[in-house]
C-alpha positions in Angstrom: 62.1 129.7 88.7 65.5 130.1 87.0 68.4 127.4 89.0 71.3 128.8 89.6 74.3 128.0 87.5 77.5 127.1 88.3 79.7 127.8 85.2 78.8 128.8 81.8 80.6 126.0 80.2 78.0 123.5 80.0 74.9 125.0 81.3 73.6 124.3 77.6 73.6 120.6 78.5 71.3 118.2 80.5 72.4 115.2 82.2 69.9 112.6 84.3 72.0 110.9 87.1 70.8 107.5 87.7 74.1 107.0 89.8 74.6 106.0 93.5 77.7 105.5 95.7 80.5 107.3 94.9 81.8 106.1 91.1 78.8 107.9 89.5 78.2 110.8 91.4 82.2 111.6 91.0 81.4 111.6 87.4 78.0 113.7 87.5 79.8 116.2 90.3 82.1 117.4 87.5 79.5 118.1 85.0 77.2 120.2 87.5 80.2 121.8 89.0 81.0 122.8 85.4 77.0 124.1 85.0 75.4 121.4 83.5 71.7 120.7 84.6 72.3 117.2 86.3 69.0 116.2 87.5 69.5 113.6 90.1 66.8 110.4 89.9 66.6 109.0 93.0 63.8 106.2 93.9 60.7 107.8 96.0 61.3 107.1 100.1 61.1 103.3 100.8 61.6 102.1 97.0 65.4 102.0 98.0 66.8 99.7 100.5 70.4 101.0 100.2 69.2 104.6 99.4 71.1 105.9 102.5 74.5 103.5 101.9 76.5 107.0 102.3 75.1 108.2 105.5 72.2 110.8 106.4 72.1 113.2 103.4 73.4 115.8 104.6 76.5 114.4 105.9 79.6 115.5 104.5 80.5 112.7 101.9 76.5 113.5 100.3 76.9 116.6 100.9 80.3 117.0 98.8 79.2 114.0 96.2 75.9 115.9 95.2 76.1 119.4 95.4 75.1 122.0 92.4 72.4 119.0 91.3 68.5 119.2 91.7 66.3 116.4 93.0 63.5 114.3 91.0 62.2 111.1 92.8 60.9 108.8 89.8 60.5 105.2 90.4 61.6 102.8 87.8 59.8 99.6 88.0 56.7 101.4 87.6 55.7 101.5 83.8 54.3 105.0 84.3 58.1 105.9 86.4 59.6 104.4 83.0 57.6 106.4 80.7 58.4 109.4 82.3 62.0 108.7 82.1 61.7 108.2 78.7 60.1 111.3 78.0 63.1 113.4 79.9 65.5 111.0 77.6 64.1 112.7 74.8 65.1 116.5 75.5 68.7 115.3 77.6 72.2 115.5 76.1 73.7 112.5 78.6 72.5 109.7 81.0 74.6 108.4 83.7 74.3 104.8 85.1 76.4 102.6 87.5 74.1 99.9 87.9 75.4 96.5 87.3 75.4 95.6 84.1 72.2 93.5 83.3 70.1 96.0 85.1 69.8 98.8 82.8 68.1 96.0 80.3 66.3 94.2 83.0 64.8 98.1 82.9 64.6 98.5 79.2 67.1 101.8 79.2 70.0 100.3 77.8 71.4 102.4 74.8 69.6 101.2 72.3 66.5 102.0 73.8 68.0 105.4 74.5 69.2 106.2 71.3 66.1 105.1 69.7 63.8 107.9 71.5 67.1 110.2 71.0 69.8 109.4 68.4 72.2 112.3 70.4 71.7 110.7 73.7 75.4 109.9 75.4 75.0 107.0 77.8 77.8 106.8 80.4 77.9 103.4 82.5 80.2 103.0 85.3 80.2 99.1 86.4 82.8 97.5 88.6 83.8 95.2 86.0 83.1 95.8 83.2 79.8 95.8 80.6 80.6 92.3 79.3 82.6 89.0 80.0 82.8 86.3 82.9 82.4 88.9 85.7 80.1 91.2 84.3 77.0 90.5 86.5 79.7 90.9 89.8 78.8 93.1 92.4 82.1 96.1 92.2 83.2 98.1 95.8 86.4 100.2 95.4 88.6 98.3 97.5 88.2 94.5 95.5 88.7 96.7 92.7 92.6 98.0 94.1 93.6 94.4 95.2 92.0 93.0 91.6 93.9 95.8 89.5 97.4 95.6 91.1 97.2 98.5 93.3 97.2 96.3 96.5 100.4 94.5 95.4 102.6 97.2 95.0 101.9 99.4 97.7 103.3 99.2 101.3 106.8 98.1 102.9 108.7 95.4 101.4 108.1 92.2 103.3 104.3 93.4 104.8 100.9 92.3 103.2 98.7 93.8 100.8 97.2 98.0 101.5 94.7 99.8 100.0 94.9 103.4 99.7 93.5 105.9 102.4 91.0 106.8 99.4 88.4 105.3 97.5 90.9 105.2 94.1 88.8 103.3 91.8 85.6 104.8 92.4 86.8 108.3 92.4 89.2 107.7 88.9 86.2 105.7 87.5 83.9 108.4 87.6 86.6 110.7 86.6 87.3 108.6 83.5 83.6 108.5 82.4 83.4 112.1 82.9 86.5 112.5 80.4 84.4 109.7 77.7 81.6 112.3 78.3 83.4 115.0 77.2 84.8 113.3 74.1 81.5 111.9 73.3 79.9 115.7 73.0 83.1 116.7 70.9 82.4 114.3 68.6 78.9 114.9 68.8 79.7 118.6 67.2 80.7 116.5 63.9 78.6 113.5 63.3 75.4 114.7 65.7 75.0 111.6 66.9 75.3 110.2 70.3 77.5 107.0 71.4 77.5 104.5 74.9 80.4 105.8 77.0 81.5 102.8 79.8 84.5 102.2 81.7 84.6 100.0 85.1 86.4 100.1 88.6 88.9 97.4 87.6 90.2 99.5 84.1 90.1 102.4 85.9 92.1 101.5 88.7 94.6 98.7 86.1 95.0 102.2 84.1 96.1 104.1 87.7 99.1 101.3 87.8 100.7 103.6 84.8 104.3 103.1 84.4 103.8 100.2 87.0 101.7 98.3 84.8 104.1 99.2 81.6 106.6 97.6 83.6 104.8 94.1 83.2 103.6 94.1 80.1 106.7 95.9 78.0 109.7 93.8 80.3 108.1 91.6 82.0 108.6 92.5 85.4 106.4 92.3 88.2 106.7 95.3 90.1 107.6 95.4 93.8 106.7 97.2 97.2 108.7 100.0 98.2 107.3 101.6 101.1 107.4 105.5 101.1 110.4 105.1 98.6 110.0 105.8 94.9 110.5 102.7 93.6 112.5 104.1 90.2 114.5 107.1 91.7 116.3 107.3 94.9 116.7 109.6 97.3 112.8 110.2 96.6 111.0 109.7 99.8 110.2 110.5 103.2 113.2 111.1 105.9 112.7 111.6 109.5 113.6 115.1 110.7 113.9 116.1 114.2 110.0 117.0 114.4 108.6 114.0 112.5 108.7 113.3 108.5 109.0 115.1 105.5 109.0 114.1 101.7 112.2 114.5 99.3 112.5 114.5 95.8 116.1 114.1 93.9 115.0 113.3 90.1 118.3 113.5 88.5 122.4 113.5 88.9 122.3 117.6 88.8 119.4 118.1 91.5 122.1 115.1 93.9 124.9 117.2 93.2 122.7 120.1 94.6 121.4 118.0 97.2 124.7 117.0 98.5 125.5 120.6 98.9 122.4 122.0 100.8 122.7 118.8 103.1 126.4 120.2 103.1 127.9 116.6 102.2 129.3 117.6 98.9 131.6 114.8 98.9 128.6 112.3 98.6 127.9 113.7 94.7 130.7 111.8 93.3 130.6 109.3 96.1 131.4 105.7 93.9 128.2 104.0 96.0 126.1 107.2 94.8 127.4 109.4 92.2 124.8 108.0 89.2 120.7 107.1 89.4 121.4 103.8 88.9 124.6 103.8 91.8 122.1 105.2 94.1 119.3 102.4 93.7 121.9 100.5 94.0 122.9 101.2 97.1 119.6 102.6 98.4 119.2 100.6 101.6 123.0 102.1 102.7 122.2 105.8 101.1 118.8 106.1 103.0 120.3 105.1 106.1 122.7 107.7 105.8 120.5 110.5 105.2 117.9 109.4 107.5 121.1 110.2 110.4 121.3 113.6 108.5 118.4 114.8 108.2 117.6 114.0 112.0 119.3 116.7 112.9 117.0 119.6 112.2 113.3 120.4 111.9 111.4 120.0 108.7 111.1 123.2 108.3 114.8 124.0 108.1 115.4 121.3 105.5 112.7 122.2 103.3 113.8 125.8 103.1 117.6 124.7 102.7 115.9 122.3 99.8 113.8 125.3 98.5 116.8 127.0 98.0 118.8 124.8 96.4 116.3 124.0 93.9 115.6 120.6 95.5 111.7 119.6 95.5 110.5 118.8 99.5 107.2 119.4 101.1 106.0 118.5 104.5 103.7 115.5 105.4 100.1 117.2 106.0 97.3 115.8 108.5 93.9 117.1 106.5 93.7 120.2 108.6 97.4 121.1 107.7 96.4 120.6 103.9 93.5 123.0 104.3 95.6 125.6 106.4 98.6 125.8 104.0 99.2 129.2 102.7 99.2 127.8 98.9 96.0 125.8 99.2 94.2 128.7 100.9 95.8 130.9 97.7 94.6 128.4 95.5 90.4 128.2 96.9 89.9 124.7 96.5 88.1 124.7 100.1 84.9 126.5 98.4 81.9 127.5 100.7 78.5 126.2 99.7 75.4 127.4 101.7 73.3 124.6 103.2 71.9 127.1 106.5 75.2 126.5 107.7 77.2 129.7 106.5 80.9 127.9 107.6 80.2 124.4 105.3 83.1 123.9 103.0 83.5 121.6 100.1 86.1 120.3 97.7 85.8 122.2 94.3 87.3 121.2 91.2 91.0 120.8 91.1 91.2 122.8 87.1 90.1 126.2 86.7 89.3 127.7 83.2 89.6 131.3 82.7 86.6 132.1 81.4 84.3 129.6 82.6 85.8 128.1 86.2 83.4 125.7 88.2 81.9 126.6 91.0 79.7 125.7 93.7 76.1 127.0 94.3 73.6 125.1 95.8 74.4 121.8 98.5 72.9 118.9 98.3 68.9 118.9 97.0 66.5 117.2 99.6 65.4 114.0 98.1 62.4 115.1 95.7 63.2 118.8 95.6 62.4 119.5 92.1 60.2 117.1 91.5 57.1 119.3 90.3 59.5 122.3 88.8 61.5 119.2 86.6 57.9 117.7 85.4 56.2 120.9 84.9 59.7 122.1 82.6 58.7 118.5 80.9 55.3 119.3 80.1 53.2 118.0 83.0 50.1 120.4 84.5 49.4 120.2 88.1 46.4 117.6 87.5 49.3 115.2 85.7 51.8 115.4 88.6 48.7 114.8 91.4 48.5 111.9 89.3 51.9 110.5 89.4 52.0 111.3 93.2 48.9 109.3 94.3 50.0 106.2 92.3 53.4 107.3 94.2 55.4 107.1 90.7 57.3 110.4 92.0 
């Protein structure tokens, strides 16, 4: 039975997912949105004692971490589980891992051993701090990970302590980062035809997020500060209250405040001596906000962001998640893509790039746990009589 196929642009490719959580399956979601085969390994019921961590399986986290992927329970510690593994390591392009560190040779599947059976093999291993040095053996959630990489630090009001994000930031970029090695790896596959260990961790991922925040340390020195819903760089950039809640401004230069000034019609404010330069107007940002948050009080959101619209100013409303979704841009754009699971209404979150010719999709939800067990070993070579086998010694 042919699978479907998302996308043409790496259907060619075969990638086992040893992953859990969410780092991982972030990572292997890309490549089976893109069409690769990503045949999830997942330990047979029982093996697992965290094998439901996320929820049911068909909740909506599973459901959107582990869609276009098919199902092959294989246990591990077995020696027979292991040889099998093995065996599909032979024929695969890439394996995918976010065990902790010490595992994967505890298990005998670190690269070398990989390589060795296949010399194009890509290993990619996701770890929450790293494949080597004093914390390697540490267990890694998302959130230690944005208090640990300076996230935490620099994000809330001025004066209030530490906040995470509303997202899980280093698992997602994590498994977004080794998904990007991946893809590098198989370029430079093309020229050498060899295969290479691609790793990154929760705490580089999340230290690399910092950006210009980061730069900021280590070129001058200085420790960045909180500043709320305030850029902390650029002012006015930031969120003002209107007369029906909040919206978000954006003033990135002196000739986007002289246009400002004008659609807020306060034209004197552009050559203002408090205001009339970037570096005037952080400043004097504590005075300047105050002023504009009496301003913009005055009128809906609505009625600012068009006046901004027009005057070339960037704005945008502040979306709850069913605003996002019912936004006429976001519909235009399809990122909300339907998925069929026996419920024809389930929607998903697809890919945020398209490609012309070969754009992701999504096909199939989430596989029930084993679902391609027998199809995966029979495309490996197994006859029925071998795969009765591996079921009563409960190796699949």
């Amino acid at each position: 039975m042919s699978r479907p196929v998302a996308s043409l642009a790496l259907q060619h490719l075969q990638v086992l997912d040893l992953t859990r959580v969410r780092a991982g399956p972030t990572c292997c979601r890309v490549l089976a949105d893109f069409g690769a085969d990503v045949i999830k390994i997942e330990a047979p019921p029982g093996v697992d004692p965290n094998e439901n961590i996320l929820g049911e399986r068909s909740s909506y986290d599973n459901q959107n971490l582990h869609r276009n992927k098919r199902s092959l329970t294989l246990n591990l510690k077995q020696e027979a589980g292991l040889a099998l593994f093995m065996k599909l390591v032979a024929t695969a392009d890439i394996v995918v891992e976010n065990f902790r560190p010490d595992v994967k040779d505890r298990l005998g599947i670190g690269y070398e051993a990989l390589a060795a059976r296949n010399p194009r093999i890509i290993l990619a291993s996701i770890s929450g701090f790293g494949q080597d040095g004093p914390y390697r053996k540490r267990a890694g959630f998302d959130q230690i990970a944005q208090g640990m990489g300076g996230f935490m630090s620099i994000t809330g009001k001025l004066g209030d302590g530490p906040m995470r994000a509303g997202i899980a930031l280093a698992d997602s970029s994590a498994g977004l980062y080794a998904a990007l090695g991946i893809l590098v790896a198989l370029a430079e596959r093309e020229h050498s035809g060899r295969g290479q260990w691609v790793h990154t961790s929760l705490l580089e991922a999340q230290i690399a997020l910092c950006d210009f925040q980061a730069a900021l340390y280590l070129v001058d020195g200085k420790v960045p500060q909180k500043a709320g819903n305030d850029h902390p760089y650029a002012t006015p950039m930031g969120t003002v209250p209107v007369a029906d809640g909040f919206i978000n401004i954006g003033v990135g230069g002196d000739g986007q405040w002289r246009a400002f000034c004008a659609a807020i019609e306060r034209p004197e404010l552009a050559d203002h001596p408090d205001y009339a330069t970037q570096p005037l107007r952080q400043q004097h940002r504590a005075a300047l906000m105050d002023l504009l948050n009496g301003i913009f009080k005055t009128k809906s959101g609505a009625e600012w962001i068009e006046r901004m619209e027009r005057a070339g100013v960037p704005s945008g409303p502040i979306y709850a998640m069913d605003e996002v979704f019912a936004d006429p841009q976001v519909r235009h754009l399809g990122i909300a893509q339907k998925v069929s699971d026996g419920r024809p209404d389930i929607r998903l979150v697809g890919q945020p790039v398209t490609l012309s010719r070969t754009p992701a999709s999504l096909v199939t939800p989430i596989p029930e746990a084993g679902e391609h067990t027998d199809e995966i070993l029979r495309e490996a070579g197994l006859d029925e009589a071998q795969i009765a086998a591996l079921r009563a010694k409960k190796v699949v």
